[in-house]
LUMKOLSE-813036 format. One record per residue (C-alpha): chain; x, y, z. Coordinates in nm, 4 decimals, always signed. Layout:
% LUMKOLSE-813036
('A'; (X; Y; Z))
...
% end
This chain:
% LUMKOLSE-813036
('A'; (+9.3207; +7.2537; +15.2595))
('A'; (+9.6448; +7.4612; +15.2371))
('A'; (+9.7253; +7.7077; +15.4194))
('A'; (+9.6241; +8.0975; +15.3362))
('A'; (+9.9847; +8.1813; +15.3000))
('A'; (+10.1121; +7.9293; +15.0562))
('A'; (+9.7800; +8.0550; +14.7935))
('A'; (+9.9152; +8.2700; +14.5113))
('A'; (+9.7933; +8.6014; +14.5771))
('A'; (+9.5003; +8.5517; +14.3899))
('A'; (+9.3295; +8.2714; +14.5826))
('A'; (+9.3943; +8.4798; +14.9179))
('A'; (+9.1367; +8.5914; +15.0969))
('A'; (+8.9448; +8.8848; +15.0137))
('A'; (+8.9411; +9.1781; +15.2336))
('A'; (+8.6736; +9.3249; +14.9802))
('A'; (+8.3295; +9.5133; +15.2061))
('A'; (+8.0142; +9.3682; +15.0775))
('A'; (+7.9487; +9.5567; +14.7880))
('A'; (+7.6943; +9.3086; +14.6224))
('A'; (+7.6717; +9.0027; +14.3704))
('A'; (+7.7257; +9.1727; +14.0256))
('A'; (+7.9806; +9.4500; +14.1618))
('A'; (+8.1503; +9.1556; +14.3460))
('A'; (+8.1281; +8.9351; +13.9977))
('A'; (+8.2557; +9.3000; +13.8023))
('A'; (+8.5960; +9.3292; +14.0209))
('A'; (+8.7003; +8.9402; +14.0931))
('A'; (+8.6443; +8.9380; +13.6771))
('A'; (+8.8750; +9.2304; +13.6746))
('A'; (+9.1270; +9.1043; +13.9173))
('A'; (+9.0583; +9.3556; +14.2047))
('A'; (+9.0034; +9.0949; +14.5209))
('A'; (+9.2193; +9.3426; +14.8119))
('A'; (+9.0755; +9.6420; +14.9135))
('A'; (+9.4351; +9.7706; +14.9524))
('A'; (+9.3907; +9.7582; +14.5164))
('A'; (+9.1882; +10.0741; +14.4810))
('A'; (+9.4480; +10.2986; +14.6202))
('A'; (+9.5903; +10.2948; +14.3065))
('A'; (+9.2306; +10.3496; +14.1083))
('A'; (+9.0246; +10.6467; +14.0836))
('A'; (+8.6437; +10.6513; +14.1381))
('A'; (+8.5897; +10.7111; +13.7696))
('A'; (+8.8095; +10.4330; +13.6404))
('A'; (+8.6244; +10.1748; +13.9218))
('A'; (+8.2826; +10.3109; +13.7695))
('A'; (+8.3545; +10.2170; +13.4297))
('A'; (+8.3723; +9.8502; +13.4958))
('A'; (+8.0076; +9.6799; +13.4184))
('A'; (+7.7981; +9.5762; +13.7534))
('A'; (+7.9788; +9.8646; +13.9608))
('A'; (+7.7564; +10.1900; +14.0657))
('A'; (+7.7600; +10.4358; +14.3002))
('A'; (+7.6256; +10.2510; +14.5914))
('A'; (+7.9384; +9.9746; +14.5599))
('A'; (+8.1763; +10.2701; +14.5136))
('A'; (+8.0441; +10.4986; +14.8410))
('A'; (+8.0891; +10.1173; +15.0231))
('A'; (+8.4508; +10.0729; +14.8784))
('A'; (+8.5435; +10.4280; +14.9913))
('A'; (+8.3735; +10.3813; +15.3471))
('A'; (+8.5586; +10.0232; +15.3586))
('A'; (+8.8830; +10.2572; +15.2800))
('A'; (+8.8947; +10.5594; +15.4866))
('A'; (+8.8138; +10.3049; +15.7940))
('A'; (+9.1119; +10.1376; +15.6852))
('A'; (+9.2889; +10.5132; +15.6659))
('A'; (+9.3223; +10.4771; +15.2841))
('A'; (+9.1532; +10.6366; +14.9751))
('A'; (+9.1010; +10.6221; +14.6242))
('A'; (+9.3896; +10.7455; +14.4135))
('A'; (+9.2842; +11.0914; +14.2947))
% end
């Protein structure tokens, strides 16, 4: 097994809360695997992607502010 630091970016280790299988399935698909991603995302453009609702976003922003970041307004 190689070491976490020699994966591309990709195959790092996600940071992501659990936000449940088919929101999990919607942003891996979509290439969002860091929380540190959705600063640069609004709620709205999150929501649109299929298998994300409101309970995965309110876990995403919780996962966030504890973190001291937010969605991108």
């Amino acid at each position: 097994m190689e070491p976490s630091n020699l994966l591309p970016d990709r195959e790092k280790a996600s940071d992501m809360p659990n936000v449940g299988k088919p929101a999990t399935r919607a942003l891996t698909a979509a290439g969002y695997v860091q929380l540190e991603q959705f600063t640069k995302l609004t709620e709205a453009e999150v929501l649109k992607l299929h298998g994300v609702g409101p309970k995965a976003i309110r876990i995403i922003r919780e996962a966030l502010a504890a973190n001291g970041q937010s969605f991108a307004e």
